[in-house]
N, C-alpha and C positions, 0 to 999 in steps of 0.2 A: 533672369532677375529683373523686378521692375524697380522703377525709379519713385521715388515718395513724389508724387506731382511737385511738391514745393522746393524739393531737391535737383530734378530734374535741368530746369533752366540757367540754378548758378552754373552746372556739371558742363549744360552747352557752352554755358557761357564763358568759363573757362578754358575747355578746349579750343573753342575759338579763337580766344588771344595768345594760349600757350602754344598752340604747335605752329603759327607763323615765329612766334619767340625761339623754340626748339630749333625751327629750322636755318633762322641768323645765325643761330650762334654756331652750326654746325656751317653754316657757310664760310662764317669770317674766323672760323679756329681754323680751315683747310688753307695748307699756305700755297695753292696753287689750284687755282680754279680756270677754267676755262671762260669763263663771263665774267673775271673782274675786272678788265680793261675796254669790255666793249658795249657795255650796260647803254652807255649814250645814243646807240644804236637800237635800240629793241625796237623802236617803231619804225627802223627803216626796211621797206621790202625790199632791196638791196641785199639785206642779210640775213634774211628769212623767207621760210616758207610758210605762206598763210599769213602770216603776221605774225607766227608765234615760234619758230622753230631756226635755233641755229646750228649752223651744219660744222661747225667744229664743236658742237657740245657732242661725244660720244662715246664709240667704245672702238676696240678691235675684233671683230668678228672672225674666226677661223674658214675657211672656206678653200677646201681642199678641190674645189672642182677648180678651184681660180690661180689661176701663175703667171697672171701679170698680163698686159693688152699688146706686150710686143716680147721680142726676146733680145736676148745679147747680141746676136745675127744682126739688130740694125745697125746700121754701118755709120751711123752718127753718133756714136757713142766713145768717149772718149775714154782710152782703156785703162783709166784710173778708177774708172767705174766702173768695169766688167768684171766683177766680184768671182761668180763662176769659172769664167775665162783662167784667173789669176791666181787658180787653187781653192779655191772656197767649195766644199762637197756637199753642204746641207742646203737643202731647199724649200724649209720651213717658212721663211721669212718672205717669201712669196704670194704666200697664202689666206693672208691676212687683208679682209678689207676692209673700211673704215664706215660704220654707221652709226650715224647721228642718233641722237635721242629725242622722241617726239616726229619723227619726219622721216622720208625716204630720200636718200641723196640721189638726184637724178643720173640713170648709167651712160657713162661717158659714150659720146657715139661719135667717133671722129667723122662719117660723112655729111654729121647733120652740124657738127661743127664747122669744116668746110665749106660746107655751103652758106652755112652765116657770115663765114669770113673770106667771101667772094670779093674780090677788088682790094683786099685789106690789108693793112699792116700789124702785127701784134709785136709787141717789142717788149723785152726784158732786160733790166738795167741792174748791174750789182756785183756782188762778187763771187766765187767759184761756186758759194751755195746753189746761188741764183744761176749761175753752168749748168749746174745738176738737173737745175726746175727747165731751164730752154731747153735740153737735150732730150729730157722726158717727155716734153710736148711735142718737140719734133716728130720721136719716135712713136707715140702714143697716136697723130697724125696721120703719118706716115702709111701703118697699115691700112687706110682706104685708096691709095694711091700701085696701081696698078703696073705701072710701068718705072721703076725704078729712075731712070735717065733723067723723068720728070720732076724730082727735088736734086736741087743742086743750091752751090756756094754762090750767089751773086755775083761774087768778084774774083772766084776760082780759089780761095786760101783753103787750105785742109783744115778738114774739123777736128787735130790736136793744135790748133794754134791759139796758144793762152793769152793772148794781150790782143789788145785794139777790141772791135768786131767784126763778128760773122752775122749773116744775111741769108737764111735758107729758103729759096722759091717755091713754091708748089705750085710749077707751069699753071695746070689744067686750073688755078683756081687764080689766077692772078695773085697771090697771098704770097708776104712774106711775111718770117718768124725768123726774128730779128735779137742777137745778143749781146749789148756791151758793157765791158769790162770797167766796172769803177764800183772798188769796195767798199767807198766811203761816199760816192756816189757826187758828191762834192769834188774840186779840184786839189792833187795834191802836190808841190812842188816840193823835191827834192835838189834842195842845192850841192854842187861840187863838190867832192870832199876834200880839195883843196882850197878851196876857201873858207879860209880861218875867221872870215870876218863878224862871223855870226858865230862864235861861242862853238858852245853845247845843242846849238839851233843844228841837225843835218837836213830838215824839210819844213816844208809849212801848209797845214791842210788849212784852204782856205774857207771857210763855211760861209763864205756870199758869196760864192761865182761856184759855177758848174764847169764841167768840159765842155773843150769846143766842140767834140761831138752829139753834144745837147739838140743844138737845132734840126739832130735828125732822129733825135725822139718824140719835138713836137710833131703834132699833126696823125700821130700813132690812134691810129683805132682802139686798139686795147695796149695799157702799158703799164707792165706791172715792174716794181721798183722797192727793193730788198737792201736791207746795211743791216750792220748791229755785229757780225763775227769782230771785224776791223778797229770796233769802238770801246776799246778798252787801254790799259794802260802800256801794256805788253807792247802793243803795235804804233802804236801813237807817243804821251812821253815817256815812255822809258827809250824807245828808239831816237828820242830827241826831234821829235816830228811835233813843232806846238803848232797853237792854233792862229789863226790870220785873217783880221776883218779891214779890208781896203788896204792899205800899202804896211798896213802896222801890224807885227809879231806878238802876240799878248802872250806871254810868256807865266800868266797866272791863272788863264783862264782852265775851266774845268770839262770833263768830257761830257759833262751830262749837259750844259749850259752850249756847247760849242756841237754836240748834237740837236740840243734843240734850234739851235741857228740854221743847223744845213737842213734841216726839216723845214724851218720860213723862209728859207733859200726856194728848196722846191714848193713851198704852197704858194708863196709872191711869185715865184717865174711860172706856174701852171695859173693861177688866176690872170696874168698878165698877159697870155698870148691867145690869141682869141683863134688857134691853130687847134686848140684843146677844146673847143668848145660844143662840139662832139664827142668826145674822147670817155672812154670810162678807165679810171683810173684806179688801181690797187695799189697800196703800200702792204708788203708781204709782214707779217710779224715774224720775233725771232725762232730761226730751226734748232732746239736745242742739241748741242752735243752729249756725248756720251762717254768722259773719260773717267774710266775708274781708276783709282790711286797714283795718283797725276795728270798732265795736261801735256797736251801736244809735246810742250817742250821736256817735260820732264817725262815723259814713257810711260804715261798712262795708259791705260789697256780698255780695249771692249773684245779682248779674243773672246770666243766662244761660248757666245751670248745667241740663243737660238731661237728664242720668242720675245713676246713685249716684255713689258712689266705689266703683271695682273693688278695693280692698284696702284695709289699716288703718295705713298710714304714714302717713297725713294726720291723724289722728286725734289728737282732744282727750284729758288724762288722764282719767280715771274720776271725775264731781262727788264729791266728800267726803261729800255729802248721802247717795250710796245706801248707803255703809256705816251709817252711821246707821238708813237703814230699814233696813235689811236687818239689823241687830242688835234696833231695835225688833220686828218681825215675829217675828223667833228667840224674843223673850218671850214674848211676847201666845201663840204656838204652842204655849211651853213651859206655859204658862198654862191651854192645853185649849180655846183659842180658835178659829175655822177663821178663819184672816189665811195671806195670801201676800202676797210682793211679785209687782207686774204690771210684770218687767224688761224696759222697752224700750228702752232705752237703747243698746245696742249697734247693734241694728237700726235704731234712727232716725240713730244716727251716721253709716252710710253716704251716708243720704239727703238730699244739698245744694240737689237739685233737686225739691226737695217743696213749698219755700217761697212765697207769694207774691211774696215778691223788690219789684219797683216793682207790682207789678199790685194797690194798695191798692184800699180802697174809694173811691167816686165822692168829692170835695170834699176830697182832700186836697191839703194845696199842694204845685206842684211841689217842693218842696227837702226834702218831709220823708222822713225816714231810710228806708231800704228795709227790709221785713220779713222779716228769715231768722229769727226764732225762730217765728211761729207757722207754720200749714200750710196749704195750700190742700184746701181740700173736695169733689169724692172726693179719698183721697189719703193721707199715713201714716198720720192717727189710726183709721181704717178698720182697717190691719192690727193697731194694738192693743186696739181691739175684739175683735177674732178671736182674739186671744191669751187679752180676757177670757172669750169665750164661752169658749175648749178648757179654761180654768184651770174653769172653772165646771161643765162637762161631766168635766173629771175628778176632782171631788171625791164622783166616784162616786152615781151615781141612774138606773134606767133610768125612772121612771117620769115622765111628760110634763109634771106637772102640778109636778114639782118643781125647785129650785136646788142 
């Protein structure tokens, strides 16, 4: 069919403005996008490839030649996450690997990693999530390291020790991958629970000071930095744990406002120490859970859940936390800083069957809660590895020895 010549150009001209219109509207009706908190970003190559392409915008790919870059066998893995180990019989969830839309995610190569991260320290700070994400890098690492004797514990502590940090060496390369423990990543004191003197007060997370183990995060070559399970009402006041700026208890303040504090907590103490100023810095976004028909506490379930989800109707809103990071990063950036956020949050959304689910670690009793927030090892925290390497890889360096 042809067009009346006089016809033809309103019809372009239509099109033109309608299907950018079509496609707003079908943006801001999706209540979970992958690009609605990191849009500030589209021009940084930091977070792209080419300039145009972001590596958490994608899908899950099936890929049955692939079962993960390590096995259960690594001996750094903490057997809350050895899903298989634990009774877990299906191997589907292995399988799956994660590709961006618009772009190739660069394939993880631990020796060429290594060798960038020659002399170096890489340190991750957070809570058991963030366990999950050090453990996977270790062992994801690991397999170019020949002689086993060669990664060890720093200071000799075993790798089930949940508090303080752990410090793992990779002799041959001077490198360590480094883990510590703070959920709220902020300091949080828990007073006696015999003193009355404080009420309803049993703790007080303070959101302007850090741990004293802080000063051996600065000076970290790469350090990535993860909150958001911890910041909700459950953990915080209902536990009667309020919030605390300089000697004083605010006993009215709100979690979104007291996370946004320990967020200027770390932009003011990373802009301030000139220890950083090398340093590329990641704030991780939220790892969604996955409890159906309840929550940790109440016996919500993700048993036998064997693939992703094929689309985003089931899908939780967007944590409140990533706009937070995502506006803290926007400073620190504007700042002259090298910080990104390392957004996984979309991608781990699909993934219900990631989880250890009932296949805890040995000696739990039968009745206790099934595990959909953390992950089984191979397994997601693997692909946000790979996101850190491509983020790492393109902040532009060809030379091998570099970050």
């Amino acid at each position: 069919m042809h067009f009346h010549k006089e016809i033809k150009p309103i019809v372009t001209f239509s099109l033109f403005f309608l299907v950018p219109i079509i496609f707003l509207i079908f943006h801001f009706q999706t209540s979970f996008n992958p690009l609605n908190f990191l849009h500030p970003f589209f021009e940084s190559k930091a977070n792209l490839e080419n300039d145009f392409c972001d590596y958490s915008n994608g899908k899950w790919v099936w890929d049955a030649s692939f079962d993960g870059w390590y096995t259960e066998k690594c001996r750094f893995l903490d057997p809350g996450f050895q899903c298989r180990k634990n009774g877990r019989n299906d191997t589907r969830f292995l399988h799956w690997r994660w590709k961006p839309h618009g772009c190739d995610l660069p394939q993880f190569n631990a020796k060429e990693m290594l060798e960038r991260s020659r002399n170096k320290r890489i340190v991750f700070v957070g809570d058991s999530i963030g366990r999950n994400q050090w453990e996977s890098f270790v062992c994801m690492l690991s397999t170019n390291i020949l002689n086993p004797s060669n990664i060890y514990e720093q200071f000799g502590n075993p790798i089930s020790k949940h508090r303080g940090f752990l410090s793992m060496v990779f002799k041959d390369y001077n490198l360590t991958v480094e883990y510590y423990r703070a959920p709220q990543i902020v300091v949080v004191d828990r007073f006696p629970p015999r003193n009355m003197s404080f009420g309803v007060v049993r703790g007080a997370i303070r959101v302007d000071k850090l741990p004293r183990f802080a000063s051996r995060w600065a000076g970290a070559d790469v350090l990535v930095l993860n909150s958001g399970h911890w910041w909700n009402i459950d953990k915080t006041l209902k536990l009667g744990h309020y919030f605390q700026v300089g000697q004083a208890i605010n006993e009215t303040m709100d979690i979104k406002e007291a996370f946004q504090r320990s967020m200027d907590t770390i932009k003011s103490w990373a802009l301030n120490n000139p220890k950083f100023s090398k340093s590329h810095i990641f704030l991780r976004s939220y790892a969604p859970s996955h409890f159906i028909n309840g929550t940790w506490e109440t016996h919500g379930t993700c048993a036998f859940e064997s693939d992703p989800y094929d689309d985003t109707k089931n899908f939780q809103p967007e944590s409140w936390t990533n706009q937070i990071v995502a506006s803290t990063i926007k400073d620190m950036r504007n700042h002259g800083m090298r910080a990104s956020v390392l957004n996984v949050t979309y991608m781990t959304e699909f993934r219900k069957d990631g989880h250890p689910s009932a296949h805890r670690e040995p000696g739990m009793p039968p009745r206790a809660p099934e595990d959909c927030s953390h992950w089984c090892l191979p397994g997601v925290p693997d692909a946000w590895n790979e996101l850190l390497y491509a983020n790492l890889l393109s902040f532009g360096s060809n030379e091998a020895t570099t970050l």
